[in-house]
N, C-alpha and C positions, 0 to 999 in steps of 0.2 A: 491887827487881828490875831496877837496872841491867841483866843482861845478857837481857831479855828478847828475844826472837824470834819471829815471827810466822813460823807454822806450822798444818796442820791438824788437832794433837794436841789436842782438845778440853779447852775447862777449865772445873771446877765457876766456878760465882758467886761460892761462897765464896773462892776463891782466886786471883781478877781480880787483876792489879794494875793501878795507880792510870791514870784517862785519863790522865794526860797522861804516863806511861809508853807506854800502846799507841798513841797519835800519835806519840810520838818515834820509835817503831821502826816506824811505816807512812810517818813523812818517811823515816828511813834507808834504810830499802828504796825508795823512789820514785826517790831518788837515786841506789841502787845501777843501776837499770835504765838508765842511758845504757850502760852498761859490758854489757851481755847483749848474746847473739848474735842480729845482724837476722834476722827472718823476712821474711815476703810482705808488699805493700802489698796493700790489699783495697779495694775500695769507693771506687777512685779515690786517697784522701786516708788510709787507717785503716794507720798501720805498727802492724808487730808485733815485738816479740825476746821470748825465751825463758832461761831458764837452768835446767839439770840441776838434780836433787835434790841437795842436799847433804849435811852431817853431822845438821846440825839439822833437817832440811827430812823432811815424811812425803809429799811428791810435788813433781815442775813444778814451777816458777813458768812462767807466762805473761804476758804487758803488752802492750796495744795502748794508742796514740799518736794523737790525731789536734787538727786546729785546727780551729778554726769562726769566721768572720767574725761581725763584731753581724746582721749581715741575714740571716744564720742563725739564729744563737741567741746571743742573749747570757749572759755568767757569769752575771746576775741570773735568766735562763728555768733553766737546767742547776743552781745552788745550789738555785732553787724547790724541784726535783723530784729531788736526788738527795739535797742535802743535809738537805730537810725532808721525817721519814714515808718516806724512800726506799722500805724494803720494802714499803710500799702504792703507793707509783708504779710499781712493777714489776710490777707487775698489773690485772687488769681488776677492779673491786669492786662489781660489776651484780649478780651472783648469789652471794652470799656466804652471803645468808639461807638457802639450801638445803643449806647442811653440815652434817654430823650431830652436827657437834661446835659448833654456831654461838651454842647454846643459853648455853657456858661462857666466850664469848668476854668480853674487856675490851669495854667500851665506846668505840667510836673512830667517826671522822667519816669517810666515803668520799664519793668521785664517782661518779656511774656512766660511767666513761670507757668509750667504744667501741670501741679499739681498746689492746690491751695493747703495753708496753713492752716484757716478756720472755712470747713466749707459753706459754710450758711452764707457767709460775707459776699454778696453779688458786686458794689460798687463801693468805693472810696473815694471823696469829694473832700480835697483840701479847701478849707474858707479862706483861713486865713495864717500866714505865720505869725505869733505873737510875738518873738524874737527868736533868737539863733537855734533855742534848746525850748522852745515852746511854741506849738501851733494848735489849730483847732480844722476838729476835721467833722465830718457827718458820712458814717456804716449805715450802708442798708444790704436788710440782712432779709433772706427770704427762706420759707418754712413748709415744709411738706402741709398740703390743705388738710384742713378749712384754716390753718393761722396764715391769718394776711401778713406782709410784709413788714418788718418794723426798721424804725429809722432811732439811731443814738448817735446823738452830734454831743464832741467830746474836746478838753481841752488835754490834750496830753505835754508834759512836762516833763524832762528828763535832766539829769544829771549823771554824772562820771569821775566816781572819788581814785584819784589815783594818788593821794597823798600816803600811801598806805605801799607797804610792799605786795600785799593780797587789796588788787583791788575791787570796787564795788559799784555798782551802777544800780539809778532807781527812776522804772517812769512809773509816774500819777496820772491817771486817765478823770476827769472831773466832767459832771455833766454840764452841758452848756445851753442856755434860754438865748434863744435870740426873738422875741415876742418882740422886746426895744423898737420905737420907730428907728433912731440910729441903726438898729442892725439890720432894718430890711433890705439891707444890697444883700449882705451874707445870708438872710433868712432865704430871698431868694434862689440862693445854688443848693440847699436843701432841697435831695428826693423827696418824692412822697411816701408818704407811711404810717402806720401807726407810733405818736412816740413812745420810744422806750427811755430807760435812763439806766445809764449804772455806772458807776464809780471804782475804780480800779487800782491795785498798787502792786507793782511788778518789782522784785530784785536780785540782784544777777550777785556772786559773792566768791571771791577763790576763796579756797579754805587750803589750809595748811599741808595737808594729805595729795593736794594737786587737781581734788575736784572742782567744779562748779557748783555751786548751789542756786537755784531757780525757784525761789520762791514767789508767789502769786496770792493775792486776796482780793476780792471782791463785793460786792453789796450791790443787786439792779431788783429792776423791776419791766417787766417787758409791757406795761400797758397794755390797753386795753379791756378784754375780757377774762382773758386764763388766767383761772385761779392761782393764788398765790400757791398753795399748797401743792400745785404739779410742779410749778418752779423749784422750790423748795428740796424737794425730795427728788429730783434728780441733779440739783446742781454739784453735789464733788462731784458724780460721776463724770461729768459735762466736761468739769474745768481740769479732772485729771485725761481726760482724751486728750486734750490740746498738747497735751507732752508728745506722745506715742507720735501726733497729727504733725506736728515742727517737724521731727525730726526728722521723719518719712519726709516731708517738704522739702526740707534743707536738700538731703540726700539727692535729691530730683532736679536739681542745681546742676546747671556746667562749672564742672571743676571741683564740686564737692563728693563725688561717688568714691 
């Protein structure tokens, strides 16, 4: 699958191609993003650009930009937490035992962190590990009313370049179909919700000067009814809060104050 492309056209299990295919095409696109049109700076320090839909493309892309000195955070705080278990960093995991579906979950280890990373994010259900630096997981994410709850079941992929004296780290979040009659065990640990999709590429980067670099791209679609066009027009703003949100999170840590 040479010409693969990261998109939020969802794909069975069975028809993944290979990691180190969907890294090459979440570096490509990382790359592509110097070249998108600038948005707003946010949050002080958080750039944004953007680029239309295109031929391939099933919405947006979005990217925010930002650096972080070591007295902030270091690569090694930000790989901890985004590159390891990410979709469980993204959430609070104090009251997980009360889902009605908690009963079918995998067995995984949590913190009871006090303060959440992405607050929307109510539960995180691992399916399945697909090997060491690949699993698939299903976020459901709840919404001040009338938007009903929505459910994005995702295959996230990571890697860790440390052949480099500055090193780099990259996860790919892909959306994942489990309709398959083969996947109805894993369709079944799926909450309910409405689906969403979206497709993601996260990269972590020391740069020369001793910072971090924390770049982010995206393309969803949250299903349903709401219009694309509310999506749209607020998504930098959206995905540069998630800086400000980590950080405050991190902070909220034993042993990170």
């Amino acid at each position: 699958m040479d010409n693969f492309q990261l998109s939020i056209d969802p794909l069975k299990p069975a028809s993944l191609p290979s990691e180190e295919t969907i890294i090459r095409a979440g570096t490509l696109l990382m790359e592509s993003t110097s070249a998108w049109k600038q948005g707003k700076i946010y949050h002080t320090n958080v750039r944004t650009c953007h680029r239309p839909k295109g031929n391939t493309d099933g919405a947006s892309w979005h990217c925010r930009i930002s650096q972080h000195p070591p007295t902030e955070v270091s690569f090694d705080q930000l790989w901890a937490k985004l590159g390891e278990d990410k979709a469980l960093n993204e959430k609070e995991s104090e009251s997980h035992a009360t889902s009605p579906w908690h009963a079918n979950l995998l067995t995984y280890e949590t913190s009871p962190f006090i303060y959440r990373f992405i607050p929307e994010i109510k539960e995180v259900v691992k399916l399945k590990d697909v090997s060491p630096t690949a699993s698939i997981w299903a976020l459901f994410y709840t919404f001040s009313p009338p938007v009903s709850p929505r459910v994005f079941t995702v295959m996230q992929v990571r890697q860790l370049d440390t052949s480099d004296a500055r090193r780099k780290g990259i996860i790919v979040s892909l959306p994942i179909d489990l309709t398959a009659p083969e996947d109805k065990k894993l369709k079944a640990l799926e909450p309910e919700g409405v689906r969403g999709r979206y497709v993601s590429v996260e990269t972590l980067q020391e740069l020369e000067n001793g910072n971090t670099e924390w770049r982010m791209a995206t393309s969803s679609t949250p299903g349903g009814l709401i219009p694309t066009f509310l999506v749209e027009s607020t998504m930098d703003s959206k995905i540069a809060a998630d800086v400000p949100h980590f950080l405050k999170w991190l902070q909220s840590l034993p042993g990170t104050a």
